[in-house]
VMD Tcl script that draws the C-alpha trace (Angstrom):
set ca {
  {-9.14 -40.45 9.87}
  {-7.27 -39.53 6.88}
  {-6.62 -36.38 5.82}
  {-8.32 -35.17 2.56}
  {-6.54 -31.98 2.20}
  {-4.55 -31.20 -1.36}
  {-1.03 -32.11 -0.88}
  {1.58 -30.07 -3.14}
  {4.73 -28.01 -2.90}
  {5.53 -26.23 0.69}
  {6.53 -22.89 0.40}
  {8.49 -21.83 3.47}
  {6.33 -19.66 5.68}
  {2.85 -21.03 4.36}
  {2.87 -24.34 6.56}
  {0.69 -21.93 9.54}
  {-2.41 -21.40 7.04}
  {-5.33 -21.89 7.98}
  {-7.52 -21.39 4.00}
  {-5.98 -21.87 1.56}
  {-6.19 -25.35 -0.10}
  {-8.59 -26.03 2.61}
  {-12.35 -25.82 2.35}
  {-13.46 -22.56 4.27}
  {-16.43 -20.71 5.27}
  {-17.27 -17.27 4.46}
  {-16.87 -14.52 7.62}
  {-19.81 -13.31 8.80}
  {-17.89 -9.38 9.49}
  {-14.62 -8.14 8.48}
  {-13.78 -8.01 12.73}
  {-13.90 -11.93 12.11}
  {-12.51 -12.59 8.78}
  {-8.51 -13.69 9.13}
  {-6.27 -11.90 7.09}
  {-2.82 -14.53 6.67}
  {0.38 -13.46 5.18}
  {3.22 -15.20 3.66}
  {6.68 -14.30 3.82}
  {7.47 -11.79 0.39}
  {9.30 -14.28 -2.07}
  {11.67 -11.45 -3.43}
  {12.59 -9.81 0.27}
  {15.86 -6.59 -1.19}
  {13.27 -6.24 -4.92}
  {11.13 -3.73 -5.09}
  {7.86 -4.47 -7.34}
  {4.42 -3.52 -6.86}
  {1.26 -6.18 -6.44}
  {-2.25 -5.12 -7.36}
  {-5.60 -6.72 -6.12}
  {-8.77 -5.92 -8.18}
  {-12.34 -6.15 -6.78}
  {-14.45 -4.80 -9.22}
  {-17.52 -6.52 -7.61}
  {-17.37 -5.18 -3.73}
  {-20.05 -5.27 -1.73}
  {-21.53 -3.12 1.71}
  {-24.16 -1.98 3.08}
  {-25.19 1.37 3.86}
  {-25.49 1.95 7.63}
  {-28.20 3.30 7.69}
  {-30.70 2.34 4.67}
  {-28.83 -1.31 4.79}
  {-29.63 -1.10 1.07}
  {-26.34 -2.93 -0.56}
  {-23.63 -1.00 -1.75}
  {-21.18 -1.90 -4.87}
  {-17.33 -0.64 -5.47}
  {-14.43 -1.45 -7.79}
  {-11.30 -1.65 -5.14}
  {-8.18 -1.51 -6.71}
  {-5.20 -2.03 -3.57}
  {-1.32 -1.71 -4.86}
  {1.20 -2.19 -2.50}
  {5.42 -2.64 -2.21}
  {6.10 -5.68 0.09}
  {8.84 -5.37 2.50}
  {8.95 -8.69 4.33}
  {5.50 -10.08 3.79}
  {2.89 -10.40 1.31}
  {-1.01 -10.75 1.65}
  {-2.29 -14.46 0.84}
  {-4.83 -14.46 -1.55}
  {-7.62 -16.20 -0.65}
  {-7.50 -15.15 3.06}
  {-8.04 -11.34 1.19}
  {-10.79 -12.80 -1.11}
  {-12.60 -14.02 1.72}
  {-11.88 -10.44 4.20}
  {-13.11 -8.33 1.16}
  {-16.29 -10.47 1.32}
  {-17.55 -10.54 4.56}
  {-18.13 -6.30 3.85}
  {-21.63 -7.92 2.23}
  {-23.59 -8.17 4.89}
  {-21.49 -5.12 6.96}
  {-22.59 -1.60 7.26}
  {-20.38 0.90 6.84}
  {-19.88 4.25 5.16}
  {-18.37 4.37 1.78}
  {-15.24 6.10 3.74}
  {-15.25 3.58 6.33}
  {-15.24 0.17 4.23}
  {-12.06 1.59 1.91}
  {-10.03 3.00 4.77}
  {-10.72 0.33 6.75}
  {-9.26 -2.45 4.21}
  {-6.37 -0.54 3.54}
  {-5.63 0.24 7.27}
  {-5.88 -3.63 7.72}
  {-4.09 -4.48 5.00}
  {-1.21 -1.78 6.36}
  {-1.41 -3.26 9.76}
  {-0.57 -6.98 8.63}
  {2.16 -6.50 5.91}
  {3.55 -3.49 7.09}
  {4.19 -2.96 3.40}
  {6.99 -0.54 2.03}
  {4.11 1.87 0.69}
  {0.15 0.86 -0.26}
  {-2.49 2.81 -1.81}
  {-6.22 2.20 -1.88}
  {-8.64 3.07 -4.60}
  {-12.29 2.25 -3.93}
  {-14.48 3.48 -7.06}
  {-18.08 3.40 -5.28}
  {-21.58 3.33 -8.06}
  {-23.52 5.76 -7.34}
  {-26.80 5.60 -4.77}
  {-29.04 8.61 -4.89}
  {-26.91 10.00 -8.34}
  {-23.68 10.28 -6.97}
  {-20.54 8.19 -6.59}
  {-18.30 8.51 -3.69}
  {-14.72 7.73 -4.57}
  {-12.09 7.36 -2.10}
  {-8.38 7.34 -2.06}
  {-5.90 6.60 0.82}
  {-2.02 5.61 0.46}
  {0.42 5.38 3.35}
  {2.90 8.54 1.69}
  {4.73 9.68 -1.07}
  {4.96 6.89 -4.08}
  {8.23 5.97 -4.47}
  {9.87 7.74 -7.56}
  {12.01 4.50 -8.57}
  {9.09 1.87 -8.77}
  {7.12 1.68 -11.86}
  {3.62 1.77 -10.10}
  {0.70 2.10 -12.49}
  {-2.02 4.23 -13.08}
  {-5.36 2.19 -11.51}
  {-7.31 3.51 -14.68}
  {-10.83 3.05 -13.85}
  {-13.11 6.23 -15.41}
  {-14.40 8.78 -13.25}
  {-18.58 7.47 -12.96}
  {-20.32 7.77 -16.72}
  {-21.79 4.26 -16.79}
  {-18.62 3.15 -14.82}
  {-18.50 -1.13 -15.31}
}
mol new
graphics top color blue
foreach p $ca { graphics top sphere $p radius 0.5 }
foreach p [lrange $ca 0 end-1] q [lrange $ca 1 end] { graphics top cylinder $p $q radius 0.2 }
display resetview
């Protein structure tokens, strides 16, 4: 049977994924959804990579009415980096998972932490409000380093946030 999967350039460390350039299907939880890492292409630099989620979805625990967030996740890779599409497909399978506000950002960033074991990582998860108020939450692994240029994440405080 012949194999109908893209062929292209082979990084070193990416010939053990399992998504990308394949076709996948969506996780049903986030216990499910594989998280795959690559090895860090600049291993000695230090820069900073941001992922942006400004359409994350939950539910609420209790209500299971569906809740929305704008995620912003910067980390410093030490030896590995997060693949892409293997996060774009974690971050998804939160829609049909309930979970406290708290939970669902801690949660990613913990994972995320566990994985990479990144040089430093922060989370921002900017929640719309439910019932007139937004829950924000913030988690980062310690202290920013001083000699990285790390920028602000620069979404407003809620006032028609979007």
């Amino acid at each position: 049977m012949p194999d109908h999967h893209p062929k292209g350039p082979t990084t070193p460390g990416t010939e053990k994924l399992s998504q990308l350039g394949r076709q996948t299907i969506q996780p049903e939880s986030p216990e499910v959804a594989e998280l795959e890492r690559v090895p860090a292409p600049h291993k000695g630099r230090r820069y900073v990579v941001r992922f942006t989620a400004p359409e994350f979805t939950s539910l609420c625990p209790v209500t299971g009415q569906p809740d929305f967030a704008h995620i912003v996740i910067d980390y410093i890779p030490r030896d590995w980096i997060v693949e892409s599409k293997s996060l774009k497909l974690y971050l998804t399978s939160f829609r049909n998972h309930g979970a406290f506000h708290e939970d669902c950002s801690v949660t990613i960033a913990t994972r995320l932490v566990e994985l990479l074991d990144p040089e430093w990582l922060r989370i921002g998860a900017y929640w719309y409000p439910r019932g007139g108020m937004p829950i924000d939450v913030f988690w980062q692994t310690g202290p920013a380093p001083a000699d990285v240029w790390i920028p602000a994440q620069d979404v407003p405080g809620y006032r028609g946030r979007g």
